[in-house]
C-alpha positions in Angstrom: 23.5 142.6 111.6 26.2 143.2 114.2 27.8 140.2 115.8 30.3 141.0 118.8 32.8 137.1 118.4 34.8 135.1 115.9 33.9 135.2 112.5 35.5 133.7 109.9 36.0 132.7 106.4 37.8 130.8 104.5 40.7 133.0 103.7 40.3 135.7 106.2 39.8 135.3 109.9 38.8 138.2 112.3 37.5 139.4 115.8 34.5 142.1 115.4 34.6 144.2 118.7 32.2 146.4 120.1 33.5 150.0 119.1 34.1 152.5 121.7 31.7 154.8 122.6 27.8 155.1 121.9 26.2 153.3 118.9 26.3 149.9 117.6 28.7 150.0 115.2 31.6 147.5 115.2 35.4 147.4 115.0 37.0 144.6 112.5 40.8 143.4 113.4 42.7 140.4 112.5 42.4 137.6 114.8 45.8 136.4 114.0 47.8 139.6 113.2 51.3 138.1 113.1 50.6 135.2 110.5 51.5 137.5 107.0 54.4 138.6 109.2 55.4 135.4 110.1 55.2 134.1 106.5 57.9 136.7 106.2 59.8 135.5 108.5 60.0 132.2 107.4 61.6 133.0 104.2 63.9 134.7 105.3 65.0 132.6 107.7 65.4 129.6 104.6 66.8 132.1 102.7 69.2 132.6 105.6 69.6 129.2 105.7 70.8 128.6 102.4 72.9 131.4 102.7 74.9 129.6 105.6 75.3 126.5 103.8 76.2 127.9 100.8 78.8 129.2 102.5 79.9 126.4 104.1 80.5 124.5 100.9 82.3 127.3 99.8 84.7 127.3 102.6 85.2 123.4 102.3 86.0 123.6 99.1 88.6 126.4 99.6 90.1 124.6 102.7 90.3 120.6 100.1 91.8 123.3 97.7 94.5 124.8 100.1 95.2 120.4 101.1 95.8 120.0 97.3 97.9 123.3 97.0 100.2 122.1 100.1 100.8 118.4 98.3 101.1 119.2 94.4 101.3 123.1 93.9 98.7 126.0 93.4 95.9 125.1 91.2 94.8 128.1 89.9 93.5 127.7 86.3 96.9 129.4 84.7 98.1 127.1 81.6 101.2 128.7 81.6 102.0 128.7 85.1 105.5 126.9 86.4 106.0 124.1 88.5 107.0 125.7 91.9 109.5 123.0 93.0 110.9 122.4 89.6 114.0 123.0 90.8 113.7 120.3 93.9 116.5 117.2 93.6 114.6 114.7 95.6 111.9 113.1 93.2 109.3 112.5 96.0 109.6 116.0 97.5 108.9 117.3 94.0 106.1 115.1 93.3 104.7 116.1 97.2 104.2 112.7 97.8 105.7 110.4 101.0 108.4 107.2 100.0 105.7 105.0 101.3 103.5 106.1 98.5 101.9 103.2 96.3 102.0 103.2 93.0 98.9 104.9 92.2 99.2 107.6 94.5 102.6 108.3 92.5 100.4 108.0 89.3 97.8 110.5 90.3 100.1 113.0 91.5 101.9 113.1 88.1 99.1 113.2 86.0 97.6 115.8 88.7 100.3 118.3 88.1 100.7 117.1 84.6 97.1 118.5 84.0 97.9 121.2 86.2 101.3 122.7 84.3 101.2 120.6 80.7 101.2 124.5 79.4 105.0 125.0 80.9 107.5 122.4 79.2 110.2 122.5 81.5 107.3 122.0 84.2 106.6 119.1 82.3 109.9 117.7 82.3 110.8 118.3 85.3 107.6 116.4 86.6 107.8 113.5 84.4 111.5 112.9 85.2 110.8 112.6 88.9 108.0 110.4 88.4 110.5 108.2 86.2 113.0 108.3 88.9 110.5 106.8 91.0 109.0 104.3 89.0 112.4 102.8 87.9 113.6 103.2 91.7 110.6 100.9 92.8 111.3 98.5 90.2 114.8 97.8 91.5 113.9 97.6 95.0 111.1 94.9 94.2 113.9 93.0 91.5 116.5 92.9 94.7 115.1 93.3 97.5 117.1 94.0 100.7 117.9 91.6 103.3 117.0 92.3 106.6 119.8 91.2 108.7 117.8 92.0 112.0 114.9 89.7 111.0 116.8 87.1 109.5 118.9 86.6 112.7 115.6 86.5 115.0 113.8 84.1 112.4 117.1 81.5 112.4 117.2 82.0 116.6 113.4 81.5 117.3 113.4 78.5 114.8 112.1 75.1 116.5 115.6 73.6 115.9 117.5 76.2 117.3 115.4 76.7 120.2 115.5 73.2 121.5 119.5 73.3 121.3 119.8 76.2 123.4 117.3 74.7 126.0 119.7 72.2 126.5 122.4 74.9 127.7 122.5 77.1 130.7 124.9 79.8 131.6 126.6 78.7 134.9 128.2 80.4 138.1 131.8 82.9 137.3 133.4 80.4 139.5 132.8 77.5 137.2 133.2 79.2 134.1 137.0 80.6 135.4 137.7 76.5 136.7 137.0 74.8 133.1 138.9 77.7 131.0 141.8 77.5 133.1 141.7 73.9 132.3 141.2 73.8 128.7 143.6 77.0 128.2 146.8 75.0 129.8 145.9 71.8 127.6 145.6 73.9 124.5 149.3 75.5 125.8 150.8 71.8 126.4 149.3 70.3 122.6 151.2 73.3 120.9 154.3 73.5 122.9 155.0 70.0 123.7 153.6 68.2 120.1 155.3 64.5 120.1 155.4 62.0 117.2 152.3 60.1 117.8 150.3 63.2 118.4 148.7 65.2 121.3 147.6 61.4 122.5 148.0 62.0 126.2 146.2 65.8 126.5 143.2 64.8 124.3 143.0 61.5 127.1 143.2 64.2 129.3 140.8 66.6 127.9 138.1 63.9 128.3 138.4 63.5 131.7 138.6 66.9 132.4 135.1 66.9 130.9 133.8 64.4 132.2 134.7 65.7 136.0 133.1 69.2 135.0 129.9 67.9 134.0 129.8 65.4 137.4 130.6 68.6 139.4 127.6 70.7 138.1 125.2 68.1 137.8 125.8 65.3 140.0 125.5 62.3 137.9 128.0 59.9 137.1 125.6 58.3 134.1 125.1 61.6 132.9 128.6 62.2 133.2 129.9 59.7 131.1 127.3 59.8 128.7 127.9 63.4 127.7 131.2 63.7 128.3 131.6 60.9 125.8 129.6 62.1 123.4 130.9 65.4 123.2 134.1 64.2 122.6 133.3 62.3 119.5 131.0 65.0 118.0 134.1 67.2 118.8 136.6 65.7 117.4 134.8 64.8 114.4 133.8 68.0 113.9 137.3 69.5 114.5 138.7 66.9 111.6 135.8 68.2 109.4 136.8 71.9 109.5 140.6 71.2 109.1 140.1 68.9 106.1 137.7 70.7 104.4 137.2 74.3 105.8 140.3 75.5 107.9 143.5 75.5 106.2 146.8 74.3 108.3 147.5 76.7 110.6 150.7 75.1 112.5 153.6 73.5 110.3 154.9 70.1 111.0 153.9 66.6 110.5 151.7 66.7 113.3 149.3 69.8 112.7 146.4 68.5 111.5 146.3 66.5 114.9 147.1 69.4 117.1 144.6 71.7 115.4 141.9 69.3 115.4 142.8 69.4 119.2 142.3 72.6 119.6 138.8 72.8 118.2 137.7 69.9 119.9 139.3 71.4 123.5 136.8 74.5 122.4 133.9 72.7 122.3 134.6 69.8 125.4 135.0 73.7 127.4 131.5 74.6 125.9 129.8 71.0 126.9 131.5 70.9 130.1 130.8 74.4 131.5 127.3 74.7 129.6 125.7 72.0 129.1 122.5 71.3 131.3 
């Protein structure tokens, strides 16, 4: 029987067509002629696939293998190769590690080039005496420490306690700081030239109201005034009779140099609290 259409079956599909010319006869072709061709394509294209990313691993493998090369040395599988920078003074640059390193980064680079050049012995040596180097040089730095002179001074400066003294001083005009040396500098000169018998009496008297005026003239308060100026002359001259008794040895000779240093130091700081002090 002749059928012009789509026949099919279960593993073949096809279009009969009316053959050219006379007669009845009919002309069998492959409804889908591309689908065996296609199922050739398709493999190939995995296989392609695979290809590519078998590639791919390969290269990242040779590019982690150049990274390891750059830190520790070739790592071609040679047991009697040598140690490239056996000859290298610094211990980290032979080990190809940073001074930052931690401990077991130092570790694994050892045993890493260890593995790597066991077969050379003066490889070997060379590697375990930098690693020793560093290890020991560690230890010391951890044992004693070194002090930071930097931080120190900024941790003493922005302490609570320091930071509420200084709020109490301010730095004044040029003019007021060249009045109240002047001031101070020709007491200091009449205490050490002009020292009498019952001591520099009359220029400490004279000290204290020198302060006592500077502090009136900046801040305009009589109460305030007296009340510092009076206190900074005890705290000064308690403190100057502190240093030279305990701390300063006698620095002028006579019977009288104890008093005339102490006046010194206590001028020093009256200058401070008078042209300071807020």
């Amino acid at each position: 029987m002749t059928l012009s259409g789509l026949t099919g079956s279960p593993s073949r599909y096809c279009l009969q067509l009316p053959a050219q010319g006379s007669g009845s006869f009919t002309k069998r072709v492959p409804a889908f002629p591309y689908i065996r061709k296609s199922t050739k394509l398709t493999y190939l294209e995995r296989n392609n696939w695979a290809g590519s990313i078998q590639r791919c691993i390969i290269q990242k493998a040779s590019v982690f293998k150049c990274a390891m090369d750059a830190s520790f040395g070739d790592t071609t599988n040679d047991s009697n190769a040598i140690f490239p920078r056996i000859n290298i003074r610094d211990p980290y640059k032979r080990l190809g590690i940073s001074r930052e390193a931690s401990e077991d980064e130092i570790q694994a680079a050892r045993n890493f080039l260890i593995q790597r050049y066991g077969g050379h012995k003066p490889s070997v040596d060379a590697i375990e005496s930098a690693h020793d180097k560093i290890i020991m040089q560690k230890f010391y730095e951890r044992k004693n420490p070194k002090v930071d002179i930097k931080k120190k001074v900024r941790a003493v400066t922005q302490s609570p306690i320091v930071l509420a003294v200084t709020s109490r001083f301010r730095i004044p005009s040029t003019r007021v700081i060249i009045k109240t040396s002047a001031a101070f500098i020709v007491l200091g000169v009449l205490t050490v030239l002009f020292p009498t018998e019952e001591g520099p009496t009359l220029q400490v008297a004279i000290s204290l109201m020198a302060s006592m005026y500077f502090i009136y003239d900046r801040l305009k308060s009589k109460l305030r005034a007296l009340l510092y100026g009076i206190g900074a002359f005890i705290l000064s001259w308690l403190f100057g009779t502190f240093l030279m008794v305990s701390v300063i040895p006698p620095i002028f000779k006579g019977p009288r140099s104890l008093e005339v240093t102490t006046s010194l130091i206590t001028y020093v700081l009256l200058w401070i609290s008078s042209t300071y002090l807020k």
